[in-house]
C-alpha positions in Angstrom: 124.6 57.3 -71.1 126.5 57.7 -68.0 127.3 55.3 -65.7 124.9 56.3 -63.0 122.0 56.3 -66.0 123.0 52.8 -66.8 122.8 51.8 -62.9 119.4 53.1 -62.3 118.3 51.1 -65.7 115.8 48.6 -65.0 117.0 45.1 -64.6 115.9 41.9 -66.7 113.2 40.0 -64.4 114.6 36.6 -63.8 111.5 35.0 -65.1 112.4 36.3 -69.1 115.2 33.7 -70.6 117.7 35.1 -72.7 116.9 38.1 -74.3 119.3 40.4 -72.7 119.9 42.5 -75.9 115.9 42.8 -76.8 115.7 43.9 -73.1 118.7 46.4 -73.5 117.1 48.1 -76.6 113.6 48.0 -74.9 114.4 50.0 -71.2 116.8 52.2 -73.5 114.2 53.1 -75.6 111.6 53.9 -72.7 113.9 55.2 -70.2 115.3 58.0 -72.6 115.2 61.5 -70.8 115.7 63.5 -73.7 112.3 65.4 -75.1 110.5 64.8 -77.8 107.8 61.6 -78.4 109.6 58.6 -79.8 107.7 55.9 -81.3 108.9 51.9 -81.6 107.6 49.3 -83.3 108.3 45.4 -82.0 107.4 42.5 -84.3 107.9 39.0 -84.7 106.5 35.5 -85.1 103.4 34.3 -82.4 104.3 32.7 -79.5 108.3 34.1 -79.3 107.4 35.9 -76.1 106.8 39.4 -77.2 103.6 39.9 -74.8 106.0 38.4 -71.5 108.7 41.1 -72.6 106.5 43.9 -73.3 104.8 43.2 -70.1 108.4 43.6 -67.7 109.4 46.4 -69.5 105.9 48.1 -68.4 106.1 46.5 -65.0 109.9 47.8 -64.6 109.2 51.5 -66.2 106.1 51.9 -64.8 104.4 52.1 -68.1 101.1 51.8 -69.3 100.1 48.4 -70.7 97.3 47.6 -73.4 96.8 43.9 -75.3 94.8 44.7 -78.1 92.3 42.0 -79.3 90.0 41.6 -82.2 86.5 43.4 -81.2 84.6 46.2 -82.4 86.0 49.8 -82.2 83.7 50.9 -79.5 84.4 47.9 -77.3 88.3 48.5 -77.8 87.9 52.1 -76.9 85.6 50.9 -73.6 88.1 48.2 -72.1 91.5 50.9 -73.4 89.3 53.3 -71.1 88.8 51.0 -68.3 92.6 50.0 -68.1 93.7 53.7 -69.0 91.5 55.0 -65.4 92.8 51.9 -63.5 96.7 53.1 -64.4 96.0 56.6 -63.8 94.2 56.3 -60.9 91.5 58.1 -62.0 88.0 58.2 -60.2 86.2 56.9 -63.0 87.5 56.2 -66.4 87.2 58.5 -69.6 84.4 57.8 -71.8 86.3 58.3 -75.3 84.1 58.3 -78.6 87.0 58.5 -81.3 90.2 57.1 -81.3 91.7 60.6 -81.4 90.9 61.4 -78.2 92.2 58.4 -76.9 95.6 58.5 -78.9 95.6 62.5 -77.4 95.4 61.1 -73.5 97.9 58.2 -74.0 100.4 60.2 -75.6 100.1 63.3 -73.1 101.6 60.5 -70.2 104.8 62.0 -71.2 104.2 65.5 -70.6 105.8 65.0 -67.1 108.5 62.1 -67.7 109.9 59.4 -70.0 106.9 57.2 -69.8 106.4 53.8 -71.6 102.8 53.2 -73.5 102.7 49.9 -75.4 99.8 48.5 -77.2 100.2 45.0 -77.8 98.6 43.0 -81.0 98.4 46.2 -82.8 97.9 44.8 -85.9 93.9 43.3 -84.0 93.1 47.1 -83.7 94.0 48.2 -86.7 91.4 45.7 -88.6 88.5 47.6 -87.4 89.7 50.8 -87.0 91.8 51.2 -90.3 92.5 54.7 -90.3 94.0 54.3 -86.6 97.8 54.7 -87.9 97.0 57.8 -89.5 95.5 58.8 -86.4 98.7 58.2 -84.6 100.6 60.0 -87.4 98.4 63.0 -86.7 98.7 62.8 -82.6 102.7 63.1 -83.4 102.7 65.6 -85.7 100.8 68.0 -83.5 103.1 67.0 -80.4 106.1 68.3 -82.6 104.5 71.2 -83.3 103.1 72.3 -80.1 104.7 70.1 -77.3 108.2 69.7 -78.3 109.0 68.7 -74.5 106.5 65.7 -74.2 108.8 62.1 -73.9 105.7 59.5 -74.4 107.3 56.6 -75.7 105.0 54.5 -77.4 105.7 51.3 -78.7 103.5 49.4 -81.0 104.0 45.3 -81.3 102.6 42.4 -82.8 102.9 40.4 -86.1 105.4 39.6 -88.5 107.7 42.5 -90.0 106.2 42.5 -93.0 102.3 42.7 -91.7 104.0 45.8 -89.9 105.6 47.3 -92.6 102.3 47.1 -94.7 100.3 48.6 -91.7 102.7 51.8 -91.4 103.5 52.0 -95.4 101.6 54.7 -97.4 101.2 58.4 -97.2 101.0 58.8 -93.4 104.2 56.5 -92.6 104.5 55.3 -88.8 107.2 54.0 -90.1 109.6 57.5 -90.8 108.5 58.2 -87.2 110.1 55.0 -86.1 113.5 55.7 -83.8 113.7 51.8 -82.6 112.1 48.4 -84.6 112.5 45.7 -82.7 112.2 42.1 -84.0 112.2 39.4 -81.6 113.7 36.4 -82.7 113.3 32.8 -82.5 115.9 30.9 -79.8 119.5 30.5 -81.5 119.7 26.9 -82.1 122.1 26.6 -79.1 120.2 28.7 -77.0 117.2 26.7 -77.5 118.9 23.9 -76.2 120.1 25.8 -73.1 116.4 26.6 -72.6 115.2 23.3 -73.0 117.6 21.7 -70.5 118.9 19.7 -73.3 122.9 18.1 -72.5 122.8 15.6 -75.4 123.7 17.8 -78.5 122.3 14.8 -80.8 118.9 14.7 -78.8 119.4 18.4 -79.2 119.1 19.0 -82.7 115.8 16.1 -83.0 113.7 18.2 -80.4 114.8 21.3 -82.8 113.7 19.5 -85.9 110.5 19.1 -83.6 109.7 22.7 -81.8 112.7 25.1 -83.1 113.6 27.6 -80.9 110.1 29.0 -79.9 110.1 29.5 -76.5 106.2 29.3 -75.7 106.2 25.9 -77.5 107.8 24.5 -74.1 105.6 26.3 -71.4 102.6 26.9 -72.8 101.9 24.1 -75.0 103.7 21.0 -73.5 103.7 22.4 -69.8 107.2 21.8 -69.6 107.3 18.6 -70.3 111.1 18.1 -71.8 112.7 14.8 -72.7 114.5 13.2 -69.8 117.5 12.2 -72.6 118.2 10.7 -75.7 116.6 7.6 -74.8 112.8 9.3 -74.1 113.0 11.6 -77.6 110.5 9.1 -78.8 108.4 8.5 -75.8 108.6 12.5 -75.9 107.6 12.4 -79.5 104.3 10.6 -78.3 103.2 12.1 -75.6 103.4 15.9 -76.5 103.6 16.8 -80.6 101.2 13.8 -81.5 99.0 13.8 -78.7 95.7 15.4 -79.7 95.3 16.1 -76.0 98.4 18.5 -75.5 98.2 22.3 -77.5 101.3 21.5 -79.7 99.6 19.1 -81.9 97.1 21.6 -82.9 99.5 24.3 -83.3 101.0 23.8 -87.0 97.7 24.0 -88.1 96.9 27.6 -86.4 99.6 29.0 -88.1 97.9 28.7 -91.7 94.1 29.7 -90.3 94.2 33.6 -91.5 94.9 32.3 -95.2 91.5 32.1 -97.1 90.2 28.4 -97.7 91.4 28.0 -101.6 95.2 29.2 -100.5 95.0 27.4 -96.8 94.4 24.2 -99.2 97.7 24.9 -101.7 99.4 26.4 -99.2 99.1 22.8 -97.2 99.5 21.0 -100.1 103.0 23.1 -101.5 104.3 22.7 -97.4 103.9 19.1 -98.3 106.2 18.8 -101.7 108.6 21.3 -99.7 108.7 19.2 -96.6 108.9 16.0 -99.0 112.2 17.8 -100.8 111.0 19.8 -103.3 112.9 23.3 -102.7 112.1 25.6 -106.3 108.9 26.7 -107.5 108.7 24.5 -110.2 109.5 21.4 -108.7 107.1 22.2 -105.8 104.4 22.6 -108.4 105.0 19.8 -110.6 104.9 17.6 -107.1 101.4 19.0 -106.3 100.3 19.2 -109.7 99.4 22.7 -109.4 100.1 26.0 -112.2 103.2 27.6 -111.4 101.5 30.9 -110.8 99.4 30.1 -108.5 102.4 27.9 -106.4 104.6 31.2 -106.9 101.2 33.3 -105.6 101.0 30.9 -102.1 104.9 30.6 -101.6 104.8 34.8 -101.5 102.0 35.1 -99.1 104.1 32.2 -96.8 107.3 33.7 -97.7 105.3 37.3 -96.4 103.9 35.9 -93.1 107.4 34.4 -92.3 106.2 30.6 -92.7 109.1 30.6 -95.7 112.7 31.4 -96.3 113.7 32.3 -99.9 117.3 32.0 -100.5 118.6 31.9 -103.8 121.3 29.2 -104.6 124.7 29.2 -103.7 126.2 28.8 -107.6 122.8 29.7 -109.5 121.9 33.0 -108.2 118.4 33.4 -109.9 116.9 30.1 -108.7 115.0 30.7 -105.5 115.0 28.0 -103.3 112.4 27.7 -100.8 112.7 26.5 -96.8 110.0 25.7 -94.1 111.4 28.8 -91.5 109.2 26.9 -88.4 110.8 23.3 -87.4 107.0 22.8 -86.3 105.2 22.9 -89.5 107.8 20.8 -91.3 107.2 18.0 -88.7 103.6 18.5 -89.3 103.6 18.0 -92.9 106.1 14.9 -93.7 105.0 13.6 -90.4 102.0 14.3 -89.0 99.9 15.2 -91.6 100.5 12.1 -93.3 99.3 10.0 -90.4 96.4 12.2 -89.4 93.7 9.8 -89.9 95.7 7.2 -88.0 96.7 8.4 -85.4 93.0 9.0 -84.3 92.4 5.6 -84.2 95.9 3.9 -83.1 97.9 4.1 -80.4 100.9 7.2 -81.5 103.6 4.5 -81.0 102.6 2.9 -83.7 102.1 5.3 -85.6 105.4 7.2 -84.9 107.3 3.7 -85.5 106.4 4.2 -89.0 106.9 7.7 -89.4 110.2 7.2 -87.3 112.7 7.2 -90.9 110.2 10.0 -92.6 111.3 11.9 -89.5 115.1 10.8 -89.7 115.4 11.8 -93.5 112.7 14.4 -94.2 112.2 16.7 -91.1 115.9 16.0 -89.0 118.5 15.5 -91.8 117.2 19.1 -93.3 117.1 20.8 -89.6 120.5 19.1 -88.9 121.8 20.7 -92.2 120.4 24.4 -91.7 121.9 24.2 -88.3 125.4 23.7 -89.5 124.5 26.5 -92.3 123.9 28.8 -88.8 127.1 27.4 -86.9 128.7 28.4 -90.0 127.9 32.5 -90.2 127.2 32.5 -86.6 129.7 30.3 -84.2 132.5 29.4 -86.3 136.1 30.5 -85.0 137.7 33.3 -86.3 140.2 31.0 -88.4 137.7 28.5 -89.1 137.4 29.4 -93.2 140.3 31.5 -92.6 137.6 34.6 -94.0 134.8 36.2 -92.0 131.6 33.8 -93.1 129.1 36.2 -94.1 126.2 33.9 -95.9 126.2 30.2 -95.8 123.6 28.7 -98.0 122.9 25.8 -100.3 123.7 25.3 -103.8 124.0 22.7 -107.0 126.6 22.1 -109.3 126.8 20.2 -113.3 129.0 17.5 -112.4 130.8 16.5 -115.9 129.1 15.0 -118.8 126.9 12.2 -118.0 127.0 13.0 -114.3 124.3 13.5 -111.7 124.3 16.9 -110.3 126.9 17.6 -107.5 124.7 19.0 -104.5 126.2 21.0 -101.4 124.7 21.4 -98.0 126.5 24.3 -97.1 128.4 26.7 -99.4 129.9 29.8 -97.3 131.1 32.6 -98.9 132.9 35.9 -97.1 134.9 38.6 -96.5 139.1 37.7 -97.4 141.5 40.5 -97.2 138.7 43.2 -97.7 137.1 41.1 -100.9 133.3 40.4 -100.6 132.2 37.3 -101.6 134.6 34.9 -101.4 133.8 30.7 -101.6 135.6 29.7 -98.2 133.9 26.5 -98.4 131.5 24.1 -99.6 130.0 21.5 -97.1 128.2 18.0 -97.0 125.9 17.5 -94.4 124.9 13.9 -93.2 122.6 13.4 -90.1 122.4 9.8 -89.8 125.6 8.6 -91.7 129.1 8.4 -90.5 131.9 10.4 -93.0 134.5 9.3 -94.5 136.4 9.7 -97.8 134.1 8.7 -100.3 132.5 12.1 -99.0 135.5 14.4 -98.9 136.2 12.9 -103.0 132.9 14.2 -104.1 133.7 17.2 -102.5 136.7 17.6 -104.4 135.0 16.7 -107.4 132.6 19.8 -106.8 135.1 22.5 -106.2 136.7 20.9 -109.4 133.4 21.2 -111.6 133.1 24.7 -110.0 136.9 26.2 -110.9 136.1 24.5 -114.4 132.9 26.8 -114.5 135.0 29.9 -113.9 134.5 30.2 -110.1 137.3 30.7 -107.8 138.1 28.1 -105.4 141.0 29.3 -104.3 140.0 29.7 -101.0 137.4 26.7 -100.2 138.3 24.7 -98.1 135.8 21.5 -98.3 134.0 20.4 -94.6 132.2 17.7 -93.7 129.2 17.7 -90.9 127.9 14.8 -89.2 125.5 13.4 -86.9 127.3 10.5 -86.4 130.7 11.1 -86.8 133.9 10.2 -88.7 136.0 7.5 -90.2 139.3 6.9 -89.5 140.7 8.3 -93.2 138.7 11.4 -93.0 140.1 12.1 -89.2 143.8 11.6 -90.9 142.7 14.0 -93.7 141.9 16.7 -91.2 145.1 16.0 -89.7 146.5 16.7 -92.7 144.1 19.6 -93.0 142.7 18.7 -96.4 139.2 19.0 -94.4 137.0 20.6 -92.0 135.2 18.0 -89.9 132.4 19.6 -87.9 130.2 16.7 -85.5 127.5 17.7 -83.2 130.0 18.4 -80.6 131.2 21.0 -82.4 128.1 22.4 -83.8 127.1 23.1 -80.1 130.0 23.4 -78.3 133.1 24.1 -80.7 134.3 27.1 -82.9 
């Protein structure tokens, strides 16, 4: 792309926060002269702002613009019509029967020009009008036969990855027509502060153990109502995720409603023991009393809608170890759902001064640590772990005979000297404790038991990360550089 190309490029409304790389991918992808129809697919999570980016890039491109909804195929095919006459300016609109002809109409927009078609909440049309992605397979396939010169640029969106992987899988694969997939992300953990308007890095990570970095979660459903500082978290606490008059107290729940009623029930029940500290599939069912089948059955359909990270542990490769992926349903289930039936009848500040340590220990203290896991792969300094982080996860150890297990927060392993895999590190994480060298001894003691179990430690270097800070000792110790202190300072602003 030429200069001049990239000069007549669209520019990023300044409305859209962020999101300068999803834009770059998006006008690239619509604004291509070259001929031939190109088809992208955009994904993620509800409520990232797919529809508000999708929506400026039409605007910008002057591209057609269609949000699917759930409705019957005849009713789609009306109001597609309806908006299809209104963009084309036509006197009245088409009166389409099959989805083939409308496909056929949408797609011929780029006989002339590059021209942007996006259908929105794809995945809504596709319920009753299953054979639709084989339709589109069909309306390409003839275009590359018989109108090599047509540059419609269609881009289909909505859902997790997954749900559109499974809607373009089998014989007539969307998906090998595919030249961009697109998945838009929740808010990096410092960007979400950034959008938030959030100085405090402290009072930043508790409103991420709250809302994450889902950026509709501070428009749409608390109307913008941020806390003022570290002293109104609580206040804030009150008044927006357990106040049954603002949309974000109802929201965790949405996000289990298309699960049938038997899995929405263990599904609930297995977010509990995970929320509660239960992290494998069989100490999740033994807290819940459930068969391990059918736990393994609900954490797959969570893992598949993107409610769950699987990660397998750091030392222990085939254990699985299972994470809530949204800050919001975590909350929800070792803090709100707890208190349900209370806090419909008491005031929330009661309520929330008894759920205030629950919060500290079961929904902040975990957030805190997966945070440091991120700053680890994604912000630390070049010679941080002297090796390029590539995965940063958690892990257990044997301690020696007669010993409780040695846990780690954060082991990283990476790239040193062109070797893959390296341990640079292993980590303890405290969120409401300050650090000092009782914490850096049992770090030694880990990467002791783990040279003694053959791996090489060569490299680690042990860190500690805290929400409160650092003793004295410890501060010497990193002087010496026997340690890596990393405090919420530095997990916002530091490398």
């Amino acid at each position: 792309m030429s200069p001049s190309d990239a000069a007549a490029r669209p520019a990023k409304p300044d409305r859209i926060f962020d999101r300068e790389a999803e834009w770059a991918d998006l006008v690239s992808f619509v604004c291509d002269p070259r001929p031939g129809a190109t088809l992208g697919l955009v994904s993620g999570q509800r409520r990232q702002g797919k529809t508000l980016l999708l929506e400026a890039v039409a605007g910008a491109s002057d591209g057609f613009y269609f949000d699917g909804h759930a409705a019957a195929e005849a009713e789609t095919l009306h109001r597609l019509a309806e908006r299809f006459g209104a963009y084309t300016r036509a006197a009245r609109p088409p009166r389409w029967q099959r989805w083939e002809d409308a496909v056929d109409a949408l797609l011929a927009l780029g006989d002339q020009r590059p021209a942007a078609v996006i259908i929105d909440n794809f995945p809504d049309l596709v319920g009753p009008s299953p054979t639709l992605p084989s339709v589109i397979h069909g309306a390409y396939r003839r275009l590359r036969q018989g109108r090599r010169h047509n540059r419609a640029r269609l881009i289909l969106s909505g859902g997790t990855p997954s749900l559109m992987r499974r809607l373009f899988s089998g014989p007539s694969s969307l998906h090998q027509l595919a030249s961009l997939e697109l998945q838009v992300q929740p808010f990096d953990f410092r960007k979400a502060a950034e959008f938030w308007g959030i100085r405090s890095p402290r009072l930043a990570v508790q409103v991420h153990a709250v809302v994450g970095g889902t950026p509709a979660y501070r428009g749409d459903l608390v109307c913008d109502d941020a806390p003022t500082g570290p002293q109104d978290f609580d206040a804030w606490v009150c008044r927006t995720v357990l106040n049954p008059r603002v949309p974000l107290y109802w929201e965790a729940r949405t996000l289990l409603e298309q699960e049938n009623h038997a899995d929405r029930a263990l599904a609930h029940s297995a977010l509990v023991a995970i929320a509660a500290g239960g992290s494998t599939p069989g100490a999740i069912a033994e807290r819940i009393g459930a068969q391990l089948t059918d736990v393994s059955h609900v954490l797959a359909v969570l893992r598949n809608r993107g409610l769950l990270h699987a990660e397998p542990d750091a030392f222990r490769p085939a254990l699985t170890r299972y994470r809530i992926a949204e800050p919001l349903l975590a909350f929800e289930h070792a803090v709100a759902w707890p208190h349900r039936a209370a806090m419909e009848q008491e005031d929330a500040t009661d309520v929330w001064r008894r759920a205030r340590a629950t919060f500290d220990s079961a929904v902040a203290a975990p957030r805190f640590a997966q945070l440091c896991r991120d700053w680890a792969t994604a912000h630390a300094g070049a010679d941080t772990f002297q090796g390029e982080p590539e995965t940063a996860v958690r892990g257990a150890v044997s301690g020696p005979t007669g010993h409780p297990r040695l846990d780690v927060d954060v082991a990283v392993r990476g790239v040193v000297e062109g070797r893959p895999g390296v341990l640079l590190s292993v980590g303890l994480t405290r969120w409401n404790e300050t650090m000092d060298t009782p914490h850096l001894e049992r770090l030694r003691q880990t990467l002791s038991a783990l040279g003694a179990s053959g791996v090489d430690v060569s490299e680690a270097v042990p860190a500690c990360y805290s929400g409160l800070g650092f003793g004295p000792e410890l501060r010497a110790a990193e002087a010496r550089g026997e340690v890596l202190l990393i405090d919420v300072d530095r997990l916002y602003h530091g490398e």
